[in-house]
Backbone as JSON, one array per atom type, in Angstrom:
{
  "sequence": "XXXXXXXXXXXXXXXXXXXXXXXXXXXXXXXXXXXXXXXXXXXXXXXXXXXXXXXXXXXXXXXXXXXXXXXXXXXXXXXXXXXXXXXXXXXXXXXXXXXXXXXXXXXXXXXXXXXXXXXXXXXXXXXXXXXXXXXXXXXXXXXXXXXXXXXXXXXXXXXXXXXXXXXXXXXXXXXXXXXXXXXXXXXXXXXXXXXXXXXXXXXXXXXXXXXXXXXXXXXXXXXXXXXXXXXXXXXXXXXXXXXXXXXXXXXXXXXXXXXX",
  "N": [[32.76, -131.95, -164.96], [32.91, -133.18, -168.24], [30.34, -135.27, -169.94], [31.51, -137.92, -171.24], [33.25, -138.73, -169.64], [34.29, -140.68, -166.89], [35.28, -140.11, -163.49], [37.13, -141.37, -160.55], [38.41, -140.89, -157.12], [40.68, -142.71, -155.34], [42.01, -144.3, -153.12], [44.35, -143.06, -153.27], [44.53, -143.15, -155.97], [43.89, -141.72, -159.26], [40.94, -142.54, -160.91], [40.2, -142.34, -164.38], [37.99, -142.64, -166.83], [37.07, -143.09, -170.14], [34.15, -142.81, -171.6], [32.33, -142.66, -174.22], [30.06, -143.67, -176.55], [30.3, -145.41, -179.59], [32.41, -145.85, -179.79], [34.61, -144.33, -178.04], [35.78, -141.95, -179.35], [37.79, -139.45, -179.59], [36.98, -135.57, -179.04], [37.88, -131.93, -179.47], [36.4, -131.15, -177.25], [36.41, -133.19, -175.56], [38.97, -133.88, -175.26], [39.52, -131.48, -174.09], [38.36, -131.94, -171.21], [39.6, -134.55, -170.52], [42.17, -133.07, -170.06], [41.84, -131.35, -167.98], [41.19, -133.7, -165.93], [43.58, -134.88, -165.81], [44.93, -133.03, -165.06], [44.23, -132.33, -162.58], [45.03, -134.49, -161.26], [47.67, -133.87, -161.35], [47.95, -131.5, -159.63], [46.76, -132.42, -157.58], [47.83, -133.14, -154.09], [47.39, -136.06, -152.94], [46.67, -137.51, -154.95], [48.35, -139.96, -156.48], [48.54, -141.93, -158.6], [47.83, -141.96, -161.69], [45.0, -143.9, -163.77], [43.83, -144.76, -167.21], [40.95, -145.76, -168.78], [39.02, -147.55, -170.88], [35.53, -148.01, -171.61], [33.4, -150.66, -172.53], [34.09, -152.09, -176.41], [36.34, -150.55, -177.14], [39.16, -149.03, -176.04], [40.1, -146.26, -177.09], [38.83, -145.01, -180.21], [40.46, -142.65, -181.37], [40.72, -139.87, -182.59], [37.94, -137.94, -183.32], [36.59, -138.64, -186.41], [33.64, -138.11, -187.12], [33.0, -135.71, -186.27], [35.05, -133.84, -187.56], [33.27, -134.2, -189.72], [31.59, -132.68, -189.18], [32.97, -129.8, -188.99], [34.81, -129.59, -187.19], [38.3, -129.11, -187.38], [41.16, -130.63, -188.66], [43.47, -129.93, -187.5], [42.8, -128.81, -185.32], [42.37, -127.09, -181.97], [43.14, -128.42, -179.02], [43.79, -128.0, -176.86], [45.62, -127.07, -173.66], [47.25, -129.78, -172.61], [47.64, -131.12, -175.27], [46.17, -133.18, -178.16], [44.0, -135.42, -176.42], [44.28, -134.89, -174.06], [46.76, -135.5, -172.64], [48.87, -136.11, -174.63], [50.49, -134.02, -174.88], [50.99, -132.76, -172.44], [53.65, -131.65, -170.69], [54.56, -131.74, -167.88], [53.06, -132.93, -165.87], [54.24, -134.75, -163.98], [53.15, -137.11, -162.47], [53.13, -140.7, -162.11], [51.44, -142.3, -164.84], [49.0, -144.7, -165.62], [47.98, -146.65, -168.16], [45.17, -148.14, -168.84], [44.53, -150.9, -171.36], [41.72, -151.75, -172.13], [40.58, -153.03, -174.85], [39.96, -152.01, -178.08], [43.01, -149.9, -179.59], [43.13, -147.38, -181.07], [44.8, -145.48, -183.76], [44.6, -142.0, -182.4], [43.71, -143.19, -180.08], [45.56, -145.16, -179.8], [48.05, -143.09, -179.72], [47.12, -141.49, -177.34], [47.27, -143.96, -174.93], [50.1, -144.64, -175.73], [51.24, -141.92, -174.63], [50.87, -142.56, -171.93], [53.01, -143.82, -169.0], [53.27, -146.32, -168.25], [51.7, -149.24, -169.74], [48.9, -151.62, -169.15], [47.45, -154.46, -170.86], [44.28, -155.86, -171.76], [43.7, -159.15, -172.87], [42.04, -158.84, -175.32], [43.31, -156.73, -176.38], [44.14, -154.44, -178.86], [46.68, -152.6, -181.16], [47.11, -149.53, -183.41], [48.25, -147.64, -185.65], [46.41, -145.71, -187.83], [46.66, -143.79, -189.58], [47.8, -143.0, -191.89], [46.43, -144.26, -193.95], [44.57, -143.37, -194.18], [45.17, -140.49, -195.18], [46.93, -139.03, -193.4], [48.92, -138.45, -190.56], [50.8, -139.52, -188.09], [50.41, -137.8, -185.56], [50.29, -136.68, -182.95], [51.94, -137.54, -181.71], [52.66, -140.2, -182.02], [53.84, -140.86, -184.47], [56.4, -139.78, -182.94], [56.74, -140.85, -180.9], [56.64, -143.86, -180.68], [58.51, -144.5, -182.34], [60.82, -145.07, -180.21], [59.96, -146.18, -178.24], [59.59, -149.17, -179.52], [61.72, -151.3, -181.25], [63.34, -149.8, -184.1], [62.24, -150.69, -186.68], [60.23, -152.24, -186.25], [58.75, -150.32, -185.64], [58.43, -148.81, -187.74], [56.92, -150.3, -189.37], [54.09, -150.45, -188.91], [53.72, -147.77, -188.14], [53.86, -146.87, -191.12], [51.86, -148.76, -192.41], [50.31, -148.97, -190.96], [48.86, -151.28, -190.01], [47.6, -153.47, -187.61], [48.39, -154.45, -183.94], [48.46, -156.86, -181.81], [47.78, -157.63, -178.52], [49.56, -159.89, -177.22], [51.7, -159.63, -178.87], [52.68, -157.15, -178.69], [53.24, -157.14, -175.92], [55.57, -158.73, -176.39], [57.68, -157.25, -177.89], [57.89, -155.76, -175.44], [56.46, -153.43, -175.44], [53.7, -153.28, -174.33], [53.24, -153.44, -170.15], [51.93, -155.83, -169.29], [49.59, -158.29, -169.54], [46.34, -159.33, -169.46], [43.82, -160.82, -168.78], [40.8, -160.1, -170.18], [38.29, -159.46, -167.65], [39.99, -158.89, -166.12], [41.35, -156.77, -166.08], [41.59, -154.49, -164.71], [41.78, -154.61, -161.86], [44.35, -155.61, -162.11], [46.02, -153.0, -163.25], [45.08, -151.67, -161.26], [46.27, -153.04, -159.12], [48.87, -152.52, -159.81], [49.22, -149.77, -159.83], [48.76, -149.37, -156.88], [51.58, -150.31, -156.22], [52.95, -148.48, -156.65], [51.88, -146.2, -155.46], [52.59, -147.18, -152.74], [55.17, -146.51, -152.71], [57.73, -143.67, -152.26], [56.38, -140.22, -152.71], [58.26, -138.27, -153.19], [60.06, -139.35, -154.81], [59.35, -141.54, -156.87], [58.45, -138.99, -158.37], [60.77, -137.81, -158.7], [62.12, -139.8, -160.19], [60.39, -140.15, -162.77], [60.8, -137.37, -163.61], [64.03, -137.24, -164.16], [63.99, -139.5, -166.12], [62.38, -138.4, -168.19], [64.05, -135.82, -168.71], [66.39, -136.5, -169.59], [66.01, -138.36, -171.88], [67.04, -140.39, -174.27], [69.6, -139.49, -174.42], [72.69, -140.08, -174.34], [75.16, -141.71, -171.92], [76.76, -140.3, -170.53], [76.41, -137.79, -171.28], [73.94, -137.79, -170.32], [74.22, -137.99, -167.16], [75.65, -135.53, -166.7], [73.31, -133.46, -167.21], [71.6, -134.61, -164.7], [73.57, -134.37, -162.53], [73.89, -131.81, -162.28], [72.28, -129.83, -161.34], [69.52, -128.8, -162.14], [67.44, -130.14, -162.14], [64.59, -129.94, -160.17], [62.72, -131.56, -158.61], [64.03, -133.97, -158.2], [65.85, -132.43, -156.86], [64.7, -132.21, -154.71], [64.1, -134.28, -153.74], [66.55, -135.67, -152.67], [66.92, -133.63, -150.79], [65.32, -134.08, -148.94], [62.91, -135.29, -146.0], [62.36, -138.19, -146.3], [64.32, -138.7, -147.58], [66.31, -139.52, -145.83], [64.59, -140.55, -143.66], [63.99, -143.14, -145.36], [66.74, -144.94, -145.23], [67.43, -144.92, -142.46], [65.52, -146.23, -141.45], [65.35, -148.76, -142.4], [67.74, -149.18, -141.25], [66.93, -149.98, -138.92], [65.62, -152.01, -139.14], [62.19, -151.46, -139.83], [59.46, -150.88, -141.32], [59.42, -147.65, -143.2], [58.46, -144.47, -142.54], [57.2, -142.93, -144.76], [56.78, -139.52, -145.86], [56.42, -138.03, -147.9], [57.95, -135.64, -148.21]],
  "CA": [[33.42, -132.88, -165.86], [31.97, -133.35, -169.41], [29.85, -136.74, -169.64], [32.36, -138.15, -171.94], [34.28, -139.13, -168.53], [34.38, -140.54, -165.37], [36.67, -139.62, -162.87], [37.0, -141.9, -159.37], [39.53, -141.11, -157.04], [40.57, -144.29, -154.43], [43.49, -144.97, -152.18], [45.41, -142.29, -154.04], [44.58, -143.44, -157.53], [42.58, -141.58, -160.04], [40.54, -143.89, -162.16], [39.55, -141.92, -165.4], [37.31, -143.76, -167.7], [36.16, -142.89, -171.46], [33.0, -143.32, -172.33], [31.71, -141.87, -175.25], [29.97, -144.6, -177.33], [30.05, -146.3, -179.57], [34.41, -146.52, -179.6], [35.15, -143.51, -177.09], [36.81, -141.33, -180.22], [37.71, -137.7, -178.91], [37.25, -134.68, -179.49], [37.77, -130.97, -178.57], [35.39, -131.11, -175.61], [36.36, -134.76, -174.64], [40.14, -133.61, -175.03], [39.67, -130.65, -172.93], [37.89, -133.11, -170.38], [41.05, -135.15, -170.37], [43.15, -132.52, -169.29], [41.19, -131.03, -166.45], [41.14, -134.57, -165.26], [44.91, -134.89, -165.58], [45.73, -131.4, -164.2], [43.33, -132.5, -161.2], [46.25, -135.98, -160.93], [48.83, -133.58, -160.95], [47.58, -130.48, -158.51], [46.17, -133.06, -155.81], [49.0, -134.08, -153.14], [46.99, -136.34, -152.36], [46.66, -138.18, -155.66], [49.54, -140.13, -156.81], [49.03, -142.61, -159.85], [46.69, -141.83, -162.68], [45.05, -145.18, -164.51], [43.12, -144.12, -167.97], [41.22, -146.94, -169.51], [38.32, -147.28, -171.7], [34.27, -148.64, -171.91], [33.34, -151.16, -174.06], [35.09, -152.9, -176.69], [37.25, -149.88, -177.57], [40.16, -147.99, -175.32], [39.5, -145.48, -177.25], [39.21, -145.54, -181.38], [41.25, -141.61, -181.24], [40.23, -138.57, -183.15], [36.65, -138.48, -183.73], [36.07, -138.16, -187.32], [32.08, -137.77, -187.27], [33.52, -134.26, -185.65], [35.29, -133.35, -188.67], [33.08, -134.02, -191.15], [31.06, -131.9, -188.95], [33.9, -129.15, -189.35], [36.1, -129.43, -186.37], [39.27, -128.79, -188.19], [42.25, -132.07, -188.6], [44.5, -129.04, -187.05], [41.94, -128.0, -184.1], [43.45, -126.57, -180.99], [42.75, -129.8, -178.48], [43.58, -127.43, -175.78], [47.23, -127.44, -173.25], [47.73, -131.04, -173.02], [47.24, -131.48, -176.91], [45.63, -134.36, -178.35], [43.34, -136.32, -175.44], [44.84, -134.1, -172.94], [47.59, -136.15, -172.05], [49.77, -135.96, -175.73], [51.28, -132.6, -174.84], [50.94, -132.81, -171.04], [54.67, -132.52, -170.26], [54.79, -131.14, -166.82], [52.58, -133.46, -165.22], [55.45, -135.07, -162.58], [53.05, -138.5, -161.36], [52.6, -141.64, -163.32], [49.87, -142.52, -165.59], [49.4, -146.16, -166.35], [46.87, -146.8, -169.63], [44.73, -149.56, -168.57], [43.7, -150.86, -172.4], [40.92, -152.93, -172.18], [39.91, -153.04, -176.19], [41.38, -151.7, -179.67], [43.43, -148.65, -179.06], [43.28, -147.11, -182.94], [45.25, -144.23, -183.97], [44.62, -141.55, -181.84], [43.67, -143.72, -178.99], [47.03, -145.24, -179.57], [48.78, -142.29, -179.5], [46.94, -141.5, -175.82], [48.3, -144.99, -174.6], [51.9, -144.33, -175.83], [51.4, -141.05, -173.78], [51.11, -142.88, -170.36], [53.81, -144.18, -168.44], [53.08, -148.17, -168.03], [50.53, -149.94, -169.93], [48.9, -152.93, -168.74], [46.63, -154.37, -171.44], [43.82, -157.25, -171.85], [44.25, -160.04, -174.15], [41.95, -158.75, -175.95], [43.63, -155.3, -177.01], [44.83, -154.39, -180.15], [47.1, -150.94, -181.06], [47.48, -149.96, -184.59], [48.03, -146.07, -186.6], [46.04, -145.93, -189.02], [46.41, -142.23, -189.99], [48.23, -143.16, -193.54], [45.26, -144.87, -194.65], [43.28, -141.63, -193.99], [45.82, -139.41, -195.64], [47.67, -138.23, -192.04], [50.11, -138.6, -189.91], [50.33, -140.14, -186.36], [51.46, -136.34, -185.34], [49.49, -136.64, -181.71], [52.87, -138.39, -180.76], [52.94, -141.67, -182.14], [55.32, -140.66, -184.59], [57.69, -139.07, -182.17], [56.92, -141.7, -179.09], [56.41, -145.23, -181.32], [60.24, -145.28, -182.56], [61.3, -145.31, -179.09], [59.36, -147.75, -177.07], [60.04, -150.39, -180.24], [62.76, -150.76, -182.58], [63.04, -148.81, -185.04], [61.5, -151.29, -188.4], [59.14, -152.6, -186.24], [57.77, -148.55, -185.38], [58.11, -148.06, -188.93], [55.99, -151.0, -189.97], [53.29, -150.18, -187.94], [53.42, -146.02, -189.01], [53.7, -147.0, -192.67], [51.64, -149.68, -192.96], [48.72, -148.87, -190.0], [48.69, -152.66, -189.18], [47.02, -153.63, -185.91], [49.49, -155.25, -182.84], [48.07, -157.9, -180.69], [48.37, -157.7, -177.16], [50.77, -160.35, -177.23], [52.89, -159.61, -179.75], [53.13, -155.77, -178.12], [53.98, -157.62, -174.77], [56.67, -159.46, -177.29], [58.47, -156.05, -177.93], [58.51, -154.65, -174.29], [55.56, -152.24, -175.56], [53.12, -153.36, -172.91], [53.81, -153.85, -169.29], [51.3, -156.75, -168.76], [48.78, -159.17, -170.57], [45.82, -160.1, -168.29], [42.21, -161.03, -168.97], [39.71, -158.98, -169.78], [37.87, -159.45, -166.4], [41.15, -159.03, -164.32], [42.29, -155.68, -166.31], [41.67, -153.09, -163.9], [42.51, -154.94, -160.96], [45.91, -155.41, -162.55], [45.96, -151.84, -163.02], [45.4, -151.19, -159.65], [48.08, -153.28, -158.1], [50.33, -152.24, -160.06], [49.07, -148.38, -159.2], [49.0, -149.27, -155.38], [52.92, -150.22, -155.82], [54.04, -146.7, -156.99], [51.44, -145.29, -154.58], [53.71, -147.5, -151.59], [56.57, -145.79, -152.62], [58.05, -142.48, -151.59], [56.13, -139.67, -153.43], [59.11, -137.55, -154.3], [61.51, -140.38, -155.55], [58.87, -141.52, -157.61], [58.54, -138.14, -159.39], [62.08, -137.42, -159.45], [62.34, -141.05, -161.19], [59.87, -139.32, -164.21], [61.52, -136.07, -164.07], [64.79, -137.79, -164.12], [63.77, -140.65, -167.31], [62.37, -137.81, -169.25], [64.67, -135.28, -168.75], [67.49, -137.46, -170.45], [65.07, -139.5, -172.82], [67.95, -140.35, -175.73], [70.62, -138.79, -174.08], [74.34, -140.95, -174.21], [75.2, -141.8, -170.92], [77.46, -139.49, -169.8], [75.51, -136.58, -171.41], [72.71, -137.74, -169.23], [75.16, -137.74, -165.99], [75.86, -134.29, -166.83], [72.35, -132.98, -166.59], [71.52, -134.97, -163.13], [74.51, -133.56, -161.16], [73.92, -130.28, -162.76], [71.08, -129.35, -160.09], [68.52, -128.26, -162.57], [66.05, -130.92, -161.81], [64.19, -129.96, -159.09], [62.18, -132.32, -158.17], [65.45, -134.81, -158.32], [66.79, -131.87, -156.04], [64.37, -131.74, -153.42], [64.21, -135.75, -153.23], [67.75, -135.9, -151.91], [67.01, -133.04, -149.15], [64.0, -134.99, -148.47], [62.92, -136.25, -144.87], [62.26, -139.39, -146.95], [65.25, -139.82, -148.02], [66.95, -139.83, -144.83], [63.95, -141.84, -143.28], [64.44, -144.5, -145.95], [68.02, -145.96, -144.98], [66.96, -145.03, -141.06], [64.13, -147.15, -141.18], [66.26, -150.38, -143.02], [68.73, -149.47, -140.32], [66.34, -150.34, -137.53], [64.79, -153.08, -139.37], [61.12, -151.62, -139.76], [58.75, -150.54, -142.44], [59.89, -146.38, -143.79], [57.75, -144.01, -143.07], [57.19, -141.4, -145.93], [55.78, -138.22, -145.5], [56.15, -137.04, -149.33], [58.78, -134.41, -147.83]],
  "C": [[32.45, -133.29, -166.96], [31.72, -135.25, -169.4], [30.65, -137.48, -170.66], [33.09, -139.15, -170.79], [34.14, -139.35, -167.45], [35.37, -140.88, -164.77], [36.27, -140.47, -160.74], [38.11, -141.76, -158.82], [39.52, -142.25, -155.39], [41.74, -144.26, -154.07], [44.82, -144.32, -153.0], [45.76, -142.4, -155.83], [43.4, -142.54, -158.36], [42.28, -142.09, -160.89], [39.81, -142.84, -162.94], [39.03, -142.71, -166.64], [36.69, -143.0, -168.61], [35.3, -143.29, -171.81], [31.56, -142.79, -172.92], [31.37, -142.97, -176.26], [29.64, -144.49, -178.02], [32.04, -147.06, -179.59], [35.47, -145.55, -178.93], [36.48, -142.6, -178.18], [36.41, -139.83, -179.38], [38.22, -136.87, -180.07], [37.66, -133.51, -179.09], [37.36, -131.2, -177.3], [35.89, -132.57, -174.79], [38.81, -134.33, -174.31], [40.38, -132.38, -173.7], [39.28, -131.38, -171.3], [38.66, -133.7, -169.91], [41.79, -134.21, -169.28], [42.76, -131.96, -168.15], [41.48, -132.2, -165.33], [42.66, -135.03, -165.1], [45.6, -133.94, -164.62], [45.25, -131.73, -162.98], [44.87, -133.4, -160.41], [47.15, -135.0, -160.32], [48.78, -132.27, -159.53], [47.34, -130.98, -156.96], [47.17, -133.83, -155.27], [48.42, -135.33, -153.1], [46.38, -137.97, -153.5], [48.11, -138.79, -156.04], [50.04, -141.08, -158.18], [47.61, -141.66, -160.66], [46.56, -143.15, -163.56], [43.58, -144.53, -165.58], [42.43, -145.35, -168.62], [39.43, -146.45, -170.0], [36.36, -148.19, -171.33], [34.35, -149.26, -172.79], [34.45, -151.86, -174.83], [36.55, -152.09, -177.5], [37.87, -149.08, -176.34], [39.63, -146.62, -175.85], [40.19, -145.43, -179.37], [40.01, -143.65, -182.38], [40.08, -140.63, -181.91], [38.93, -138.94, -183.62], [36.25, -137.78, -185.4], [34.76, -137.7, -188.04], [32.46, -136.28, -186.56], [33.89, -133.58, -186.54], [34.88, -133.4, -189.23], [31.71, -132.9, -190.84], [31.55, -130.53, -188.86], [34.65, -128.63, -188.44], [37.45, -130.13, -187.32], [40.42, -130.04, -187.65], [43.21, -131.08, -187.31], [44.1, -128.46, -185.74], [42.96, -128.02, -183.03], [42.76, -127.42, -179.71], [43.18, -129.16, -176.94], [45.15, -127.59, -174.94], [47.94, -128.56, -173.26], [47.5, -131.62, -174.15], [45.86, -132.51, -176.62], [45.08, -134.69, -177.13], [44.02, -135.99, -173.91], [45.95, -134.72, -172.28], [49.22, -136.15, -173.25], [50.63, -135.39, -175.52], [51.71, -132.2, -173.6], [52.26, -132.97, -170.12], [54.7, -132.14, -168.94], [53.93, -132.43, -165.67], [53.33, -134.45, -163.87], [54.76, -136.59, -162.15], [52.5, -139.59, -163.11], [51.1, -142.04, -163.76], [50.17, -144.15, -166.15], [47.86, -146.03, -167.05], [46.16, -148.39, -169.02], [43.98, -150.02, -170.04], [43.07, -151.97, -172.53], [40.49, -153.17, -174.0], [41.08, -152.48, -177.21], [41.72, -149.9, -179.19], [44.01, -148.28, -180.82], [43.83, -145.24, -183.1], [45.16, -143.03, -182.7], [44.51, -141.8, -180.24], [44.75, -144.47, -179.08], [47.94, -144.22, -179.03], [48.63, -141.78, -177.68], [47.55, -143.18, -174.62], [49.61, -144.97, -174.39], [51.97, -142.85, -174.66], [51.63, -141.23, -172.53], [52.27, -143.3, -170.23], [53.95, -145.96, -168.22], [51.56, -148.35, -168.93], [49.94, -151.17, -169.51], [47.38, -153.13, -169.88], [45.15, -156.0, -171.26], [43.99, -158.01, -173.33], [43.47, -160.06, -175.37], [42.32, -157.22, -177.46], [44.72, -155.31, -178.18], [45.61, -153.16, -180.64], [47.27, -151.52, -182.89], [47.28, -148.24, -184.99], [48.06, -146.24, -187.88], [46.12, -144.61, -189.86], [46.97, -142.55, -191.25], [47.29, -143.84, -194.11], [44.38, -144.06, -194.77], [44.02, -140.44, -194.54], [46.35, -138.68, -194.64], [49.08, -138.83, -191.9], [49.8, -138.83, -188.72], [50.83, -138.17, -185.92], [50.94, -135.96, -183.53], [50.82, -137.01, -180.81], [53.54, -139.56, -180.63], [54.18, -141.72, -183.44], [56.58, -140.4, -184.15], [58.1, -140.62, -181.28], [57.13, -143.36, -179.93], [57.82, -145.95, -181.22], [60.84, -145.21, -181.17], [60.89, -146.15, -178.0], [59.47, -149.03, -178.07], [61.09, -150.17, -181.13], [61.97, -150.35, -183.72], [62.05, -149.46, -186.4], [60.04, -151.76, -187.75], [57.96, -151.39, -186.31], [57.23, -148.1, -186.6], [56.89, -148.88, -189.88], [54.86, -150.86, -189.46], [52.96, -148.41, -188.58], [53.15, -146.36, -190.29], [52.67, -147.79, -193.66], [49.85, -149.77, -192.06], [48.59, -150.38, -189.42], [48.45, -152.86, -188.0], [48.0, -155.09, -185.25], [48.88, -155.53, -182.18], [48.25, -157.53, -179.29], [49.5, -158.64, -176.66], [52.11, -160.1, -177.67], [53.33, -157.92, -179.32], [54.04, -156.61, -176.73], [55.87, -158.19, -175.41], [57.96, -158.58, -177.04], [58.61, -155.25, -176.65], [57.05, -153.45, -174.42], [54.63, -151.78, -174.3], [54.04, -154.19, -170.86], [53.08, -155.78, -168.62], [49.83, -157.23, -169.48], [47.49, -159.56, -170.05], [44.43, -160.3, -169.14], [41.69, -160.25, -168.85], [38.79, -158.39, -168.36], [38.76, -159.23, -165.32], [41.37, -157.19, -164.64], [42.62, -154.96, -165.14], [41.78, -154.07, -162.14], [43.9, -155.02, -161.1], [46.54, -154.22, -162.41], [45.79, -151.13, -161.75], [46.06, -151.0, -158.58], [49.03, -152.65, -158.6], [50.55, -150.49, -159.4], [49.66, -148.52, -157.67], [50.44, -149.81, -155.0], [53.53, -149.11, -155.89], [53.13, -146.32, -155.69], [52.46, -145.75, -152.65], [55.04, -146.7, -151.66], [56.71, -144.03, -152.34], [57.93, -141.22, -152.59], [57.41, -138.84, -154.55], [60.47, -138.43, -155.09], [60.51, -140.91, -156.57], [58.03, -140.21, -158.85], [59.64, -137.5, -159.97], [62.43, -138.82, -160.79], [61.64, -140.41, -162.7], [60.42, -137.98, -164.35], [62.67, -136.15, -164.66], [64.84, -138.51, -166.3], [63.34, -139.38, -168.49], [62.94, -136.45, -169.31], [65.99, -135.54, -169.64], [67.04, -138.66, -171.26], [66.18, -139.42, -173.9], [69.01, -139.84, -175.47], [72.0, -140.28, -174.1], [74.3, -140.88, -172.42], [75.5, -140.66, -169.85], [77.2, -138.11, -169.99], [73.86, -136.5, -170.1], [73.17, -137.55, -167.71], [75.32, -136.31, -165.78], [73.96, -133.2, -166.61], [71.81, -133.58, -165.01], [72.2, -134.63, -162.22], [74.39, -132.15, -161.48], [72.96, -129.55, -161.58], [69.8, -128.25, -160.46], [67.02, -129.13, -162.43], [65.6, -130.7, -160.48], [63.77, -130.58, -158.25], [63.37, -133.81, -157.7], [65.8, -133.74, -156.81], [65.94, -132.15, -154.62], [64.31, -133.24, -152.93], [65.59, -135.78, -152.49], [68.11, -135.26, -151.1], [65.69, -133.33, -148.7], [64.08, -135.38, -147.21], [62.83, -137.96, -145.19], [63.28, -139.88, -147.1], [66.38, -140.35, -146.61], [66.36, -140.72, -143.73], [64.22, -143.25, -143.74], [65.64, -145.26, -145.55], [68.33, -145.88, -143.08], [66.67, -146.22, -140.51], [64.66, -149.04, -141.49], [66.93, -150.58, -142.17], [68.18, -150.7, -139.15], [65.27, -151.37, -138.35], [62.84, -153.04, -139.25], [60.69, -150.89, -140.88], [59.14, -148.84, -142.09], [58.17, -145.87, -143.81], [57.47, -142.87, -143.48], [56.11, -140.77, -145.66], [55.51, -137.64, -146.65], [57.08, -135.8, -149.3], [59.92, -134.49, -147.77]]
}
């Protein structure tokens, strides 16, 4: 694992931590880094949340431009999971919660919006600044932004680069949770060690499921779920789990999941 990153795994959680100082901006090598450490989340039974969070007083401040002016290219090839190995990463099946302790700037925004739950501290700030630099959020934060906020606020924010509070994200639904700098990653933890309580394959059919029909009308989304192309959806409902689960309620005692 490139020193860019450290990787802890704990009670079924892998804790990946950026820290490349002096504001943990990536690059090639720190992106490829990423995804190894993602692909690891998703390959190991045995893992079940992923929590990504940052050193210091930055999450991470995204694309490292001291890289480009060294002549890694705006367009460089950041490797299968794009951008910060997580951008492009669609296959991955277990949740990722963003733990953002600091300012999460452009590209380290865009890795944020990539996870699944954020939980941030009060002192974190998000903001894409790529139109001030002559870009484009194109990592994702254009695509992913207008859909986790309404639409003027996504656009004020893309158009305008302006930096969002940790409050005022909590405001909009953006983040899942507000906590003190000193609590973050305990926050992040519990909240990990609730998905990790739950029943592995219902919690990946739930993400196979949500982004399988991301924008879909209702009844268009109905239509792919009974269709029996989701697999992971399929094998949850011939699951020993699932027939443990309403067993176990029967007889009034704690369910216990095998992941099968």
């Amino acid at each position: 694992m490139a020193e860019a990153l450290t990787c802890v795994a704990e009670g079924g959680v892998l804790t990946i931590t950026l820290d490349r100082p002096k504001a943990n901006a990536i690059n090639v090598a720190t992106s490829l880094a990423l995804f190894a450490a993602f692909e690891q989340l998703r390959d190991d039974p045995a893992l079940r949340v992923g929590i990504i969070t940052g050193t210091g007083r930055f999450f991470s401040a995204g694309w490292d431009l001291a890289g480009a002016t060294e002549g890694e290219a705006i367009d460089a090839d950041h490797g299968p999971g794009g951008f910060a190995g997580l951008t492009e990463f669609f296959d991955l099946g277990k949740p990722v919660i963003a733990a953002v302790n600091g300012l999460a700037i452009g590209g380290g925004f865009e890795l944020a919006l990539a996870a699944d739950l954020i939980v941030a501290s009060e002192s974190a700030e998000f903001a894409l600044t790529e139109v001030k630099l002559g870009m484009v959020a194109d990592s994702g934060g254009v695509l992913r932004l207008p859909q986790r906020l309404p639409r003027t606020i996504a656009l004020e924010l893309l158009l305008t680069g302006r930096r969002m509070g940790a409050q005022e994200a909590a405001r909009w639904g953006l983040v899942n949770q507000v906590v003190a700098q000193d609590a973050l990653m305990a926050a992040a933890n519990a909240l990990a060690q609730q998905i990790v309580q739950a029943a592995p394959l219902a919690v990946g059919a739930v993400i196979e499921i949500v982004k399988a029909t991301a924008g879909m009308p209702i009844p268009q989304a109905y239509q792919v779920l009974r269709a029996g192309a989701l697999p992971v959806y399929q094998r949850m409902l011939r699951s020993q789990d699932a027939a443990e689960g309403p067993r176990a309620f029967g007889e009034k005692r704690p369910p216990r999941l095998a992941g099968r």
